[in-house]
matplotlib code that plots the C-alpha trace (Angstrom):
import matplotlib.pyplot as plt

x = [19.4, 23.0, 24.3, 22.4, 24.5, 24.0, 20.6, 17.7, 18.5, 15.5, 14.9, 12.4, 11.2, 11.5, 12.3, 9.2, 8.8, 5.9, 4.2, 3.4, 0.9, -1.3, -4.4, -3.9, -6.4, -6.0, -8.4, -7.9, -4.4, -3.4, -0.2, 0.9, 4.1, 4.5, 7.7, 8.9, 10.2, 12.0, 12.6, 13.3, 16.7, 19.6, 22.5, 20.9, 23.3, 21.3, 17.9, 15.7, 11.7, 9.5, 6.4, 3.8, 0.5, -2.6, -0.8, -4.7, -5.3, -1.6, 1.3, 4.7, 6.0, 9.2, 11.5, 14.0, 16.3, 19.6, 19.1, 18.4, 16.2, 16.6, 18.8, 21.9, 22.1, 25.6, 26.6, 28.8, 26.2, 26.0, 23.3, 21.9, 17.9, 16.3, 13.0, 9.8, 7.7, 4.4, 4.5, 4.1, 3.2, 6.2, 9.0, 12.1, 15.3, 18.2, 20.7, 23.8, 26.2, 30.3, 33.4, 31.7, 29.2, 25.3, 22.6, 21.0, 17.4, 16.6, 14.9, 14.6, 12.7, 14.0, 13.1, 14.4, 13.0, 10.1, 7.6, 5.3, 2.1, 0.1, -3.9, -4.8, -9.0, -11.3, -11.0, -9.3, -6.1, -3.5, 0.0, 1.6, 5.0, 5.5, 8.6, 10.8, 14.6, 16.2, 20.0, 21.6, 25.1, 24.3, 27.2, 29.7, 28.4, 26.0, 22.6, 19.0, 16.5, 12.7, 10.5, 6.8, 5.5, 2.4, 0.9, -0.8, -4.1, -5.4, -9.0, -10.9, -11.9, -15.4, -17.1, -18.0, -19.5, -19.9, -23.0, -23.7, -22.7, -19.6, -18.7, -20.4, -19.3, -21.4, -21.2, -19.4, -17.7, -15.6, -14.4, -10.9, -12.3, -14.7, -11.2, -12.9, -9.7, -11.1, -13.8, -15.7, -16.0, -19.0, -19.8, -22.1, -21.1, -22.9, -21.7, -22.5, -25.3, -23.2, -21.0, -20.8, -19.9, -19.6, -16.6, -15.5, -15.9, -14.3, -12.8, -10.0, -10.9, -8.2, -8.4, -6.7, -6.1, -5.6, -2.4, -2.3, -1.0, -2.9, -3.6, -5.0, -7.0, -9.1, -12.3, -13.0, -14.1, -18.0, -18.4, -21.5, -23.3, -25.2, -24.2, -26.8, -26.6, -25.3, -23.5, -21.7, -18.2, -15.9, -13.4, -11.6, -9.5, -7.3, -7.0, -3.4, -2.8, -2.5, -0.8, -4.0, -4.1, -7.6, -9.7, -11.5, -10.5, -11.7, -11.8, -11.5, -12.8, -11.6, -13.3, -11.8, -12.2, -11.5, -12.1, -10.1, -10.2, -6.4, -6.1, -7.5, -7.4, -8.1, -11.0, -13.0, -11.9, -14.1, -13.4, -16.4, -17.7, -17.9, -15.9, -15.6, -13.5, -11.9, -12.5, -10.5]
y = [1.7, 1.2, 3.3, 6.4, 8.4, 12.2, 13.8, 14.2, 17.0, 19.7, 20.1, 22.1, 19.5, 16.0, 12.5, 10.1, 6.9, 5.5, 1.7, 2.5, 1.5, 3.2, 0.8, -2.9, -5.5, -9.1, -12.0, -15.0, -17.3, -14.2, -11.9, -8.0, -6.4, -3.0, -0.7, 0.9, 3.8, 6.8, 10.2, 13.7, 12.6, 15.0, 12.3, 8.9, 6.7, 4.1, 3.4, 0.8, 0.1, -2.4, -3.3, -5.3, -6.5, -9.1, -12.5, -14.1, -11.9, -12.0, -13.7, -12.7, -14.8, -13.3, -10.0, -7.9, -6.8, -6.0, -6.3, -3.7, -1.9, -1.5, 2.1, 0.3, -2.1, -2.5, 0.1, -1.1, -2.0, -3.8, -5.6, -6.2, -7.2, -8.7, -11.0, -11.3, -13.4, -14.2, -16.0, -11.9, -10.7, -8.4, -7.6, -5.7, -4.2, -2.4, -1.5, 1.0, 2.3, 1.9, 3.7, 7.3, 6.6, 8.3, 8.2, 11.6, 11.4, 15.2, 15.8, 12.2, 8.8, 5.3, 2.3, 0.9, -2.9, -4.9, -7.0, -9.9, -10.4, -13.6, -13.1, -16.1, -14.6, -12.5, -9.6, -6.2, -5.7, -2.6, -2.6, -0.5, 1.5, 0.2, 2.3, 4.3, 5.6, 7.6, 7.9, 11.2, 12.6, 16.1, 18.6, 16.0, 13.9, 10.9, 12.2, 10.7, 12.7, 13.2, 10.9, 10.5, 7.9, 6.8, 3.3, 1.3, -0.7, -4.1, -4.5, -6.7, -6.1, -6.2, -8.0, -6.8, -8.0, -6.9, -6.9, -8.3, -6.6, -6.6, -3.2, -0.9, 2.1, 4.6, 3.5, 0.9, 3.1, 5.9, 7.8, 10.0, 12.2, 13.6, 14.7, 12.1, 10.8, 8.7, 6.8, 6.4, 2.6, 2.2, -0.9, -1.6, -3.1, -4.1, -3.9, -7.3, -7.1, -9.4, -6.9, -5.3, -2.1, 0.7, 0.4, 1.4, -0.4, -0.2, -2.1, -2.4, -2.3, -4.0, -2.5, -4.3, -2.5, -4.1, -4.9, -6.8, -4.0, -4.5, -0.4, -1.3, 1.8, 1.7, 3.5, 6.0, 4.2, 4.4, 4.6, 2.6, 3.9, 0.9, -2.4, -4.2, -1.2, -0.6, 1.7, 3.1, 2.9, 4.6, 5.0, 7.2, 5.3, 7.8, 6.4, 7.7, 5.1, 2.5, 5.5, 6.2, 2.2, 1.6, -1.7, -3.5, -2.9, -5.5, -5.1, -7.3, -6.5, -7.2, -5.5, -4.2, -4.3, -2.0, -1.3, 1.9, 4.6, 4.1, -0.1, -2.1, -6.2, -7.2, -9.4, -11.8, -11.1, -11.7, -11.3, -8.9, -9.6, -5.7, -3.9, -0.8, 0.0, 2.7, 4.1, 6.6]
z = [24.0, 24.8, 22.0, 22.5, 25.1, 25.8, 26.2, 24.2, 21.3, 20.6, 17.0, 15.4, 13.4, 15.3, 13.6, 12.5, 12.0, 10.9, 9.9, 5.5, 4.5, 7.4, 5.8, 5.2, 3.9, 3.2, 3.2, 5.1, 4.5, 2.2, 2.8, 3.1, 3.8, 6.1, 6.1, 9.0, 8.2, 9.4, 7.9, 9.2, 10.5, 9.5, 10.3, 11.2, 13.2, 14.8, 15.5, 17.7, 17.0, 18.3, 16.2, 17.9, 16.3, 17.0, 16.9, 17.0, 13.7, 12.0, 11.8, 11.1, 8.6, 7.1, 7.4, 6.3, 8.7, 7.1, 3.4, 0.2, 0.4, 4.2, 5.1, 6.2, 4.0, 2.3, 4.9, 8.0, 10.7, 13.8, 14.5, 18.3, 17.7, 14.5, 15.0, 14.8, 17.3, 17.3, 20.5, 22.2, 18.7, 18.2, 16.1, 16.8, 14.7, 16.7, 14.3, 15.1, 12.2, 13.1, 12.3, 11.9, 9.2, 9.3, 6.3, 6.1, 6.1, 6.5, 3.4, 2.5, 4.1, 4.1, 5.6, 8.7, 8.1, 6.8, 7.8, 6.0, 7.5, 6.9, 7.7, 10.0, 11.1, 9.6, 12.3, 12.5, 14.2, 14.8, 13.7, 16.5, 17.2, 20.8, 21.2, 18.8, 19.6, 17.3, 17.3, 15.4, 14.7, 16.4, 16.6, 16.1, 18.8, 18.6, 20.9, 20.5, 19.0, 19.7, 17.8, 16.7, 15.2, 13.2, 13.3, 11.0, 11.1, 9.1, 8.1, 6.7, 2.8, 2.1, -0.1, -3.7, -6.8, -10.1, -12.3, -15.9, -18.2, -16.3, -18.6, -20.8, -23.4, -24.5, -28.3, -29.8, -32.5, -32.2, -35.2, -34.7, -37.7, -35.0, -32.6, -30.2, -28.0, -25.5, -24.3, -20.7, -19.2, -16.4, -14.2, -12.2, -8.6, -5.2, -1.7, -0.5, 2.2, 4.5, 5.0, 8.7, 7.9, 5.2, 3.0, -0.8, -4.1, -7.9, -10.5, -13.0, -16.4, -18.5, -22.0, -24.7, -27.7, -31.4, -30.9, -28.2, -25.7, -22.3, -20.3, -17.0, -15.6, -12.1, -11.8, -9.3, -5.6, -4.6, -1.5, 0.0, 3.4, 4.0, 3.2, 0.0, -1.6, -5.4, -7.5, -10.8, -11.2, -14.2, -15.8, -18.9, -21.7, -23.7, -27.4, -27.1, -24.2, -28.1, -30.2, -31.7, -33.0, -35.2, -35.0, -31.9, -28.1, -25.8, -21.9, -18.7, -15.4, -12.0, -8.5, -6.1, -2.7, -0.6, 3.7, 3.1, 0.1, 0.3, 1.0, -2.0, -2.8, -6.1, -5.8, -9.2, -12.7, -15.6, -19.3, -20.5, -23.6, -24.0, -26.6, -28.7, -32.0, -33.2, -36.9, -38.7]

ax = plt.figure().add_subplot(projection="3d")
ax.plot(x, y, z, "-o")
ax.set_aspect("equal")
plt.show()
């Protein structure tokens, strides 16, 4: 990089940047974004990263470069790289600050630039750092800075399907009188046997109280060693989630799929014919 002069500054702690999410999942023809972004950087002046990826497995169809909520946006920038290209499957930002300005990133992360994936193929892929320089305002003087950096990966969401009754409570009445304040949701889901490896399942249960107010709340994930196999899914609604509100709650169920306990796609929604009330 042409505006990193000097040499490379020790720091006890070095710079990162990283690809956020670490997990991605998308089906077919379906999108994601990914942040790049930096932290751990007492006086950021500059930076260049290069982001390549599986151009048979993604494309790159849109980025952000220079605008909010990128770290230099509104700030006084030069510009020297900003593309994508999926002809070599990479992506590249080199941005430098002028007339003295840094952003200080020392207790604090931002993001350098964005990326929009589109999934073209059912197959996994990495999202790699090919090469991240760092430039910081170090002692009054502009020096780069060690670097490491975390990539990202994009896997394929497995299928999951819910069974009839698509959600079940415990009881269908629940009286305040007794101090109860919440009720327990289960479903039932299967890890489709197609499936070519393990992966994680829940769902959302959409509770809608009597006055119309919709409290989405996502079960705990089970996690299935084999695909074909099934499970139990659930989930807590706090009455206090509707300010207490008496009369019928009704509930809506969507699964989600998930290749990663931390990477989820929403996948069918149904309207369960499951509901409970609440009684004074």
């Amino acid at each position: 990089m042409v505006f990193l002069p000097g040499a490379i500054s020790v720091h006890a702690q070095p710079a990162s940047v990283s690809v956020t999410p670490s997990v991605n999942a998308g089906d077919v023809g379906g999108q994601f974004t990914v942040s790049i972004v930096a932290s751990d950087v007492g006086a950021l002046v500059g930076y260049d990263v290069v982001v390549t990826y599986d151009p048979t497995v993604l494309s790159a169809v849109s980025s952000n470069f220079n605008a909010a909520p990128d770290v230099f946006a509104g700030m006084n920038a030069f510009s020297v790289n900003g593309y994508c290209s999926d002809a070599i499957g990479q992506c590249q930002s080199t941005q430098t600050l002028l007339g003295g300005s840094s952003v200080d990133l020392s207790a604090s992360s931002a993001q350098l630039y964005s990326i929009t994936f589109q999934v073209l193929t059912a197959a996994s892929a990495n999202i790699n750092i090919a090469s991240a320089d760092i430039a910081a305002l170090v002692s009054g003087s502009i020096q780069p800075v060690t670097v490491t950096t975390s990539n990202a990966t994009f896997q394929v969401p497995p299928g999951v399907t819910m069974v009839s009754p698509y959600a079940t409570v415990p009881k269908a009445a629940f009286h305040l009188k007794h101090q109860d304040t919440s009720v327990t949701i289960s479903a039932m889901i299967i890890y489709s046997a197609t499936n070519v490896r393990a992966g994680f399942g829940g769902v959302i249960f959409d509770v809608i109280d009597p006055h119309g107010g919709d409290m989405a709340i996502q079960s705990n994930l089970q996690f299935f060693l084999t695909p074909g196999t099934s499970g139990t899914v659930t989930a807590t609604y706090l009455f206090a989630n509707s300010g207490n509100a008496l009369g019928t709650y009704h509930i809506i169920v969507t699964v989600l799929r998930c290749p990663d306990s931390n990477s989820c796609i929403n996948g069918n929604t149904v309207s369960s014919p499951t509901f409970f009330f609440v009684k004074a």
